[in-house]
C-alpha positions as CSV (number, residue, x, y, z in Angstrom):
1,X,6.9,-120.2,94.0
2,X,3.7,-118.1,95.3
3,X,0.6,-118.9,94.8
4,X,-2.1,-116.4,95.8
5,X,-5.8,-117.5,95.4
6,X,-8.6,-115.0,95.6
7,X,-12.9,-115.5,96.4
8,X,-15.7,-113.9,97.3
9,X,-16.3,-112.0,95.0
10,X,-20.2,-111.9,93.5
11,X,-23.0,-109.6,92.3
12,X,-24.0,-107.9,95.6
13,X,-27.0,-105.0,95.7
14,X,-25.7,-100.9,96.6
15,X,-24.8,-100.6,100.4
16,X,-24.4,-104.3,100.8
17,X,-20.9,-105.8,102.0
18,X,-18.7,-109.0,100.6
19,X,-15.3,-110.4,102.5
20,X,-12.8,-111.3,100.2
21,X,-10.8,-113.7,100.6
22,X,-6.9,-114.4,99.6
23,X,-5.0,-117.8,100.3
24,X,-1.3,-118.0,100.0
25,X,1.0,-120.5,99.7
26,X,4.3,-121.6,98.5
27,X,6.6,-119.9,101.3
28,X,6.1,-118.4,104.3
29,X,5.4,-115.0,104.8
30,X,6.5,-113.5,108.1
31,X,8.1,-110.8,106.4
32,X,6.0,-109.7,103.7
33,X,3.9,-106.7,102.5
34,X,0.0,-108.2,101.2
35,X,-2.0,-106.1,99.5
36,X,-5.8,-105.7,97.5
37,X,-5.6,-104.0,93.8
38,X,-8.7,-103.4,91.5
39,X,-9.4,-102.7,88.2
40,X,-12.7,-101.6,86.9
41,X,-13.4,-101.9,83.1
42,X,-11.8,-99.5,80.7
43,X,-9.6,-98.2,84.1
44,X,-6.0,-98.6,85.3
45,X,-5.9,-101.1,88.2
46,X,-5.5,-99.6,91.7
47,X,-4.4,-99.7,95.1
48,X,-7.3,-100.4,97.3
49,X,-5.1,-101.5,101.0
50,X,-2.1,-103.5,102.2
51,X,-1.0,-104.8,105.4
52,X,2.3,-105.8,106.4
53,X,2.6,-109.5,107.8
54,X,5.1,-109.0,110.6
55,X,3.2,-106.3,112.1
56,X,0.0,-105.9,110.9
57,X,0.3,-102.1,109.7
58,X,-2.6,-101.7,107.5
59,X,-2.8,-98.5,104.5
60,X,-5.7,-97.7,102.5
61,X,-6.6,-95.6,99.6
62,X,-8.6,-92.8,100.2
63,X,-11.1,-93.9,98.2
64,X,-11.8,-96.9,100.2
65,X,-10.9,-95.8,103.7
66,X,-13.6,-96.0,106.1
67,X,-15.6,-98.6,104.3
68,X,-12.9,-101.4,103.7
69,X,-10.7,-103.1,106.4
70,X,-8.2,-105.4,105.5
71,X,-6.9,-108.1,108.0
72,X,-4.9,-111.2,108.3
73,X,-5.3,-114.9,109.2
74,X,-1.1,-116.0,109.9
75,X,-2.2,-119.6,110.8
76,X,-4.1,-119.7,107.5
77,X,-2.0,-117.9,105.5
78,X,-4.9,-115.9,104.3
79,X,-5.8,-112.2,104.2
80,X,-9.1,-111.0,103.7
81,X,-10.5,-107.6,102.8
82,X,-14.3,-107.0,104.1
83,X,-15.9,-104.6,102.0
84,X,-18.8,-102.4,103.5
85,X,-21.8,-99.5,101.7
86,X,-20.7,-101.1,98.9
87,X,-20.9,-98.3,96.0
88,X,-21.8,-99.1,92.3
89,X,-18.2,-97.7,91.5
90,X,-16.8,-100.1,93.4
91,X,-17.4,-102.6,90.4
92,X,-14.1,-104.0,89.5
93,X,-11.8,-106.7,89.6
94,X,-10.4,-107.2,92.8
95,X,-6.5,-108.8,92.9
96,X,-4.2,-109.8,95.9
97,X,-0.7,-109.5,95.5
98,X,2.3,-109.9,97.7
99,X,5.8,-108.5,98.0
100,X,8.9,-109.3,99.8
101,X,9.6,-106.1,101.1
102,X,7.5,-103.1,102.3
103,X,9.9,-100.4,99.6
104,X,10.1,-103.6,96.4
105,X,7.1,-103.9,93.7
106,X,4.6,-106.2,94.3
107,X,5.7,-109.2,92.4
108,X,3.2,-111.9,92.9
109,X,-0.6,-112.0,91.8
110,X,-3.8,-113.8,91.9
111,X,-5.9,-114.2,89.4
112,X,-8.9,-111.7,90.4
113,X,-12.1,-112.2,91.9
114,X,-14.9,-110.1,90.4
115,X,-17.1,-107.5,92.5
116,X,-20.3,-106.2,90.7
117,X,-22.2,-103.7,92.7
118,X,-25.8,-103.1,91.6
119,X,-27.7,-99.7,92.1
């Protein structure tokens, strides 16, 4: 089993920055595809990056490129997002999840770590 535990999260003010944090555990993930989702009140939950472990590729939305940067800790099994301008529609719910393979759905979540971004 997967566990995937998200923090950092917090009430930060317009063009401030946050690091999210996600810890994994449960198995080891040499292989796998990490990624950052959100979901904003009253919105569908999105893709916000990835990065695949074996390599390090990273994607991004375009609505967050330039101004988030995911990266990975493989000795602490933990992958981080650091958030920068923070924007007030950046408000959401911010999720980690993690799939086996790079073309499979994502298939294990955290529980969310909220983001709320005062103007």
């Amino acid at each position: 089993q997967v566990q995937l535990v998200e923090s950092g999260g917090g009430l930060v003010q317009a063009g401030g920055s946050l690091r999210l944090s996600c810890a994994a555990s449960g198995r080891t993930f040499s292989s796998w595809t990490m990624g950052w989702f959100r979901q904003a009140p009253g919105k569908e939950r999105e893709f916000v990056a990835a990065i695949v472990w074996s390599d390090g590729s990273t994607y991004y939305s375009d609505a967050v490129k330039g101004r988030f940067t995911i990266s990975k800790d493989n000795a602490k099994n933990t992958m981080y997002l650091q958030i920068n301008s923070l924007k007030p529609e950046d408000t959401a719910v911010y999720y980690c999840a993690a799939k086996a393979a790079v073309r499979t759905p994502y298939n294990y979540w955290g529980q969310g770590t909220q983001v709320t971004v005062s103007s």
